[in-house]
N, C-alpha and C positions, 0 to 999 in steps of 0.2 A: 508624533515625532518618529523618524526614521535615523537609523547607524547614518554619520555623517564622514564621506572620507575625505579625507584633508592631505594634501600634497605638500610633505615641507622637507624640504633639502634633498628629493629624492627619495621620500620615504613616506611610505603612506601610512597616518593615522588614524587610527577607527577609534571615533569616538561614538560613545552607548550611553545607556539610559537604563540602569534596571533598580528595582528599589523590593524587598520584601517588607510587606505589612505586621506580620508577626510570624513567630516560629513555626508554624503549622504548615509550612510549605515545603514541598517535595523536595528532597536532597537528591538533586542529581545533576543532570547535565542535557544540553537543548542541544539538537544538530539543527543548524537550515542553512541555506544558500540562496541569497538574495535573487529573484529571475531575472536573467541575460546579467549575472556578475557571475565572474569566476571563481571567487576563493568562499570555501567552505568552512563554516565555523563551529568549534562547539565550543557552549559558555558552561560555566558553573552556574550553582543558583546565586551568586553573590553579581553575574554578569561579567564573569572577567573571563576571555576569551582563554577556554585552557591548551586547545589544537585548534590549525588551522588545516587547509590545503589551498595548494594556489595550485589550479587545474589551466589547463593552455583550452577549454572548452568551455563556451558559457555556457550556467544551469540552465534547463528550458522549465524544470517544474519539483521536481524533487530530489533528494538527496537521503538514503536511509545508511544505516550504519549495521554492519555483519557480527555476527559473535567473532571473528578472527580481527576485528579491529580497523579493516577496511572499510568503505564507503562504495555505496555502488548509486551513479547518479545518472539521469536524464540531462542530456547534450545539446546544445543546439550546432548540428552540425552543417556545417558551411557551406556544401552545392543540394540543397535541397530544393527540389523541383516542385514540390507541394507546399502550400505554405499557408496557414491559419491560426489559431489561438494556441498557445505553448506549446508549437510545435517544437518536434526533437530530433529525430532520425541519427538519434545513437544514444547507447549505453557503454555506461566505462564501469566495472572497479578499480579502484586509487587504494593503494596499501596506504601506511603514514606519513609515509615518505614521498606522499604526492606520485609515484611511481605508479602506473596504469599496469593493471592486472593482467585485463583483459578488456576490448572492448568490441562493440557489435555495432555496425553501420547496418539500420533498417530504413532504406531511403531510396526511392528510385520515381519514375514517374507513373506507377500506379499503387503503389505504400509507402507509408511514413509511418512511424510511430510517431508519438505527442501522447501530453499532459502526462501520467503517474506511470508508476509502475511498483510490485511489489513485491516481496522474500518469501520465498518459502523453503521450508526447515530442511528440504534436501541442497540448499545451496542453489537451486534455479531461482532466474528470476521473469515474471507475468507482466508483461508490458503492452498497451494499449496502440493499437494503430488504426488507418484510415488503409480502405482498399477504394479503389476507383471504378466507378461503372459509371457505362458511358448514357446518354439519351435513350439507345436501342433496348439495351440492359433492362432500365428501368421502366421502359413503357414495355415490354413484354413479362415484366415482373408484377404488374399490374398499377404500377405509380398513375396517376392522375392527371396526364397535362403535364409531362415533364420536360422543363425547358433549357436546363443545363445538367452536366453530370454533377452524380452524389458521391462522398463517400462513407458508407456506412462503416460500422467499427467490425472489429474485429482484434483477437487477445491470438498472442505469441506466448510458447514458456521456451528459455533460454536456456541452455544447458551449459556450462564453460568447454573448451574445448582447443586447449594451449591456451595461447593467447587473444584468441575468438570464443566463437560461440554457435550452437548448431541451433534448429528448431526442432523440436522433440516434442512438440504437441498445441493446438490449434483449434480455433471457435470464431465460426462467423454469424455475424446474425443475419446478413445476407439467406441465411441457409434456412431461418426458421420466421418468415412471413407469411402474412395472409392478405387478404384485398375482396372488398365487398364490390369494386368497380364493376370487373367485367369478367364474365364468367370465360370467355375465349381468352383469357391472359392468365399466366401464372399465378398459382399461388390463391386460387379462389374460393370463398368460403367464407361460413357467417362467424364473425369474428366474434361476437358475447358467447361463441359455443368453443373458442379455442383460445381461454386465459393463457396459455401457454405460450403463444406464436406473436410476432410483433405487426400491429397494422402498418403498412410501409406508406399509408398514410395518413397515417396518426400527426404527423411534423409536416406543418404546406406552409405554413406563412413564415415566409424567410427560407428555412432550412439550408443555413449557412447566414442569414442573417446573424446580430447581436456579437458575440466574443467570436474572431475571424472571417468580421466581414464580409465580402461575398465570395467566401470561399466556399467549399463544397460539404463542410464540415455539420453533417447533417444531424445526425444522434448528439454532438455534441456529450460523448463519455469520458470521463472529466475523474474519475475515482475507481480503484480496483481494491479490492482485498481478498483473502484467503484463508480458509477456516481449514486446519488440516485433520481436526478431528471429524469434521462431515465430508472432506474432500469435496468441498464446494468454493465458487466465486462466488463474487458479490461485486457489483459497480455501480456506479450512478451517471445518469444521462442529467445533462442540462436541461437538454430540449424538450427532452419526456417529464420534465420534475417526477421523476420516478428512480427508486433502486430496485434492481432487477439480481437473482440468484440464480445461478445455474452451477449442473452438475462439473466438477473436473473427473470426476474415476473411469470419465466415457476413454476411448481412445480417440484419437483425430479422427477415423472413419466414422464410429459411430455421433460425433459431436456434429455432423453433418445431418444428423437423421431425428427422428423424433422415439427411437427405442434403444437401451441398452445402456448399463452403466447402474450405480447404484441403486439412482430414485425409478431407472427404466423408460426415462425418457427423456434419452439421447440428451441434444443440446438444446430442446428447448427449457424454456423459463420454469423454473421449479417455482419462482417468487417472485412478486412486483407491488411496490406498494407505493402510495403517494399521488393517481392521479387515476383511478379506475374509469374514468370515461374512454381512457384509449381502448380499453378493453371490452366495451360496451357494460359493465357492468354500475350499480347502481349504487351509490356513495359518495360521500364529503370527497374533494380534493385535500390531501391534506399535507402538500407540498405543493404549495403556489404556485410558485416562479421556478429560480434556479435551485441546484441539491449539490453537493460535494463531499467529498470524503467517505465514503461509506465504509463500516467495520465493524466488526465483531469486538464488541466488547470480553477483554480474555477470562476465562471463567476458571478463575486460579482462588477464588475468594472475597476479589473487589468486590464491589456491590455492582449489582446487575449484569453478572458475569455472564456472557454467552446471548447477551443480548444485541443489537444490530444500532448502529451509532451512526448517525450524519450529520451532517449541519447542511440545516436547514435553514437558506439564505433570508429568505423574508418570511418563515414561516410563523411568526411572533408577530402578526397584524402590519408586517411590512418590514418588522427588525429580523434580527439573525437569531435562529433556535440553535443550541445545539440537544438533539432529540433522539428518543433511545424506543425500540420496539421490540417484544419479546413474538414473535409470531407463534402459535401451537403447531409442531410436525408429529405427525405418525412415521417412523420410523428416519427414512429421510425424504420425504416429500413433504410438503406443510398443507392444510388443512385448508379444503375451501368448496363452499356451496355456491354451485355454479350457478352464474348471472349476476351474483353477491360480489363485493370488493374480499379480496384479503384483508382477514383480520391482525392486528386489531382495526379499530374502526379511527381511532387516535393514537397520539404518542403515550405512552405510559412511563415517560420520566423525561423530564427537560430543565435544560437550562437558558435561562433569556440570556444573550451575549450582553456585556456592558455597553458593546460599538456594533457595528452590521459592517457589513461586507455582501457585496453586490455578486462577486464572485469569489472564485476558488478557496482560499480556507481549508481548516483543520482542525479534528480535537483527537482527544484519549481521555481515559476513565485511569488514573495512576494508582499503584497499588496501597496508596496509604488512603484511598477514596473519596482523595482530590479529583477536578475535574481540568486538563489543560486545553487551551482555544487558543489555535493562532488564526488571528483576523488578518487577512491578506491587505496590504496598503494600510494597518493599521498600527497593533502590536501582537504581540505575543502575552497571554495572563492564566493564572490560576487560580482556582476556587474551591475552598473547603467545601460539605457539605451543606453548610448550612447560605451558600454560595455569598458566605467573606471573600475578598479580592486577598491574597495570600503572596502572590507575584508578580511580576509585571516586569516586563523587558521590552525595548522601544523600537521593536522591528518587525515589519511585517512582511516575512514571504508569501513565497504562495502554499507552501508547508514549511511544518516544522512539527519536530516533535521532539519529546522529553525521553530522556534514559534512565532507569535503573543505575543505583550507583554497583549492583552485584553481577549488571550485564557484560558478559566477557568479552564484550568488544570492548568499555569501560574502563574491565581490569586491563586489557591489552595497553590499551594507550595510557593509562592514569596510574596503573596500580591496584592494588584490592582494597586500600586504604586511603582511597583520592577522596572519602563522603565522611561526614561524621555520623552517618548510617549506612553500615556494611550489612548484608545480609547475612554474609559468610567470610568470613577473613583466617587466614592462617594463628593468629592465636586465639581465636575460639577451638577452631577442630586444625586437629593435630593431621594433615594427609601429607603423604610422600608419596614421589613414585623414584622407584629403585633398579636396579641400577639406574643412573643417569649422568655420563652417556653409557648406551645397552649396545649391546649388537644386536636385538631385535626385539627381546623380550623386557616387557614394564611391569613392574608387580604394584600395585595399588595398595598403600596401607595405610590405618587407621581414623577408615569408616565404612567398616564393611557391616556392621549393624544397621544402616541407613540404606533405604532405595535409593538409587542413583542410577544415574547414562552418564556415559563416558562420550564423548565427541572428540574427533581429531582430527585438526587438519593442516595441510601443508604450508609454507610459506608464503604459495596466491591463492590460498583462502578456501581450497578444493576437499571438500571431506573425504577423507581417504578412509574412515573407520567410526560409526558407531555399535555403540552396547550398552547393555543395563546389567547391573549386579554382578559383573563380572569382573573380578580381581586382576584378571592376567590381563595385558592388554598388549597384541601380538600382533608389531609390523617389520616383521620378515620379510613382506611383500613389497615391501616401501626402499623409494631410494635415500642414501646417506641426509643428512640434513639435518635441521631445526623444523619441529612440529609442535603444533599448539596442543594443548590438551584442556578440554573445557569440561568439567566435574561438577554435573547440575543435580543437588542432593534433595530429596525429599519435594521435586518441581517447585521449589520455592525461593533457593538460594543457588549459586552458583560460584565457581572458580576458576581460574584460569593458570595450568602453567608451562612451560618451555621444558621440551625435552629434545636432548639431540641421540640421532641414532648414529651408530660406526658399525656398520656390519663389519 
């Protein structure tokens, strides 16, 4: 069953489907947005639609949700020149009020962005694109008999910038290939000696074949994530049924090269796992077909914190896995005996999906150590540990995911008391900030025994000020206004509240 909309007197009705099995299910709140529909929904666990937004853009792929309450979502924007499977060529943040923050047109006739994109904790956001190279390109790159142009992928970070957005840092994979074809072409070399670098003919039959047709959509990358404690990527190609990791602490020059940066080598692959034949090496496939989603499971205490999470489309003898892998790193590089696949050699914790999905899809590991899946074209569910069906909601985007009821985008729109499981709420711990309104100065009281970050940011969403354990919190520097304050105590709970400044 899919949300049914229904046209009566001018007014649309969305009807739903959600049922919980017994108590043990996650108390919180789902965001997603149906592909190519506009309005953005977030449900309770009960399924009742708590906010919405109605966006003048339709979704091309996903929708996530900011600690300031905003939404920052994938577009399908209207003169795009390039065109394949969830394609987008824009990004917006939407405050609550449906009001666009900022947004970014990445679209011309040799880039587009498409499929996902991701947050990260300084408030940019990593968004996936296609670059264009022509016949020439690729037969001197070393490709094989190429008979129309490619576009291989390539990662943007977005910076805000008024009401736009800059590019402040950059990854092609263009930049880090290899080819056993011809030694007179680019890029030549015995490929089982460089796990590192992508054979750029690894992908021949089709390559743009399957999900956007004969389009030029070659790698077919499909999923991104961010691990800010390793300052690394993570994404997933369709095409490759591979997830691949690489460094972000390079800068954009060195992310072009093979040296520099944490792991020390540059932009190429720190990590690949799922399909070691592309790399000559010797081992199971152990991602079939298609892959999506890939992520870092958060390692706050869940169970298998810090581990690396996909769904795995037919990896279950044809059905949908969603599958968890702890890989061994030395320092931050991970561990591997060359001409050998990256270990491990299997998944080390899985769940069979109840339904499959052919493509796109989604999960998360939630913190009560339920498991959430949304099956694409199918539904949305949850599963205890012992994987009992716990929830169920009867729609299926192409993502979605579940929220914390202590997350302060949460408290923004909801309240601290919208769950009947709060993490932190004001009549547990006693916290003020004083004066309020200040002419600059906020004094922080009653939980200064506890670690804590302070987070602050402006009315569009822009961090103007973090810290930890610091009592005074001083924005002098800041213009008149209303600013959010997000108070995350002991990394496990969190607050949100409004302060206004009057210099």
């Amino acid at each position: 069953m899919k949300l049914i909309h229904q046209v009566l007197f001018g007014l649309i009705i969305v009807w739903s489907s959600s049922f919980t099995v017994n108590g043990q299910n996650f108390d919180g709140y789902a965001l997603y947005n149906l592909q190519n529909q506009n309005t953005t929904y977030l449900i309770d666990k009960d399924g009742n639609i708590a906010h919405s937004w109605s966006c003048a853009i339709a979704c091309s792929y996903t929708v996530l949700l900011k600690e300031n309450g905003n939404i920052v979502r994938t577009g399908k924007y209207g003169s795009n020149i390039l065109n394949g499977a969830a394609i987008s060529g824009i990004v917006q943040e939407i405050d609550p009020n449906g009001s666009i923050v900022w947004e970014y047109v990445y679209s011309d006739a040799d880039h587009c962005s498409h499929h996902d994109i991701t947050l990260m904790p300084n408030g940019n956001v990593l968004l996936i694109a296609w670059e264009v190279k022509s016949i020439a390109d690729l037969d001197q790159a070393g490709y094989d008999n190429p008979t129309s142009e490619k576009w291989p992928t390539h990662f943007i970070e977005l910076e805000q910038d008024g009401s736009s957005a800059q590019i402040i840092w950059e990854w092609h994979i263009w930049d880090h290939l290899i080819q056993d074809i011809d030694p007179a072409k680019d890029n030549f070399g015995v490929i089982a000696d460089h796990p590192e670098l992508v054979d750029i003919n690894q992908i021949t039959a089709g390559g743009g074949g399957g999900p956007g047709g004969n389009s030029g959509d070659w790698f077919h990358v499909n999923g991104i994530d961010y691990n800010e404690t390793l300052d690394q990527i993570a994404f997933s190609s369709r095409h490759s049924s591979e997830i691949f990791i690489i460094d972000h602490s390079t800068t954009t020059a060195e992310a072009a090269t093979h040296s520099g940066g944490n792991a020390g080598m540059g932009g190429d692959i720190l990590f690949r796992w799922g399909n070691p034949s592309n790399y000559g090496a010797a081992g199971n496939q152990t991602i079939p077909a298609a892959v999506h989603d890939v992520r870092w499971i958060e390692d706050d205490g869940r169970p298998n914190g810090g581990y690396i999470q996909f769904f795995n489309n037919e990896g279950n003898n044809g059905g949908s896995a969603v599958d968890a892998i702890n890989p061994a790193m030395t320092g931050y590089n991970y561990d591997l005996t060359l001409g050998n696949a990256y270990l491990p050699s299997s998944y080390e914790w899985r769940h069979d999906c109840i339904t499959s999905a052919t493509g796109q899809s989604a999960s998360d590991r939630l913190s009560n150590g339920n498991t959430f899946v949304n099956v694409s074209n199918q539904y949305m569910y949850e599963v205890d540990s012992n994987d009992n069906v716990v929830w169920q909601y009867n729609a299926g985007p192409t993502k979605a995911f579940r929220y914390e009821c202590d997350h302060p985008g949460i408290n923004i729109l909801m309240g601290v008391n919208s769950c009947s499981t709060v993490g932190l709420n004001e009549e547990s711990f006693s916290v003020s900030l004083a004066p309020n309104p200040s002419t600059g100065l906020f004094t922080l009281e009653g939980m200064l025994e506890s670690n804590f970050r302070v987070s602050v940011f402006d009315m569009q969403g822009r961090l103007v000020l973090q810290q930890s354990n610091l009592a005074k919190i001083d924005l002098n520097e800041q213009l008149d206004g209303l600013y959010i304050v997000s108070i995350e105590i002991d990394e496990h709970a969190t607050m949100t509240k409004k302060v206004s400044l009057l210099h």
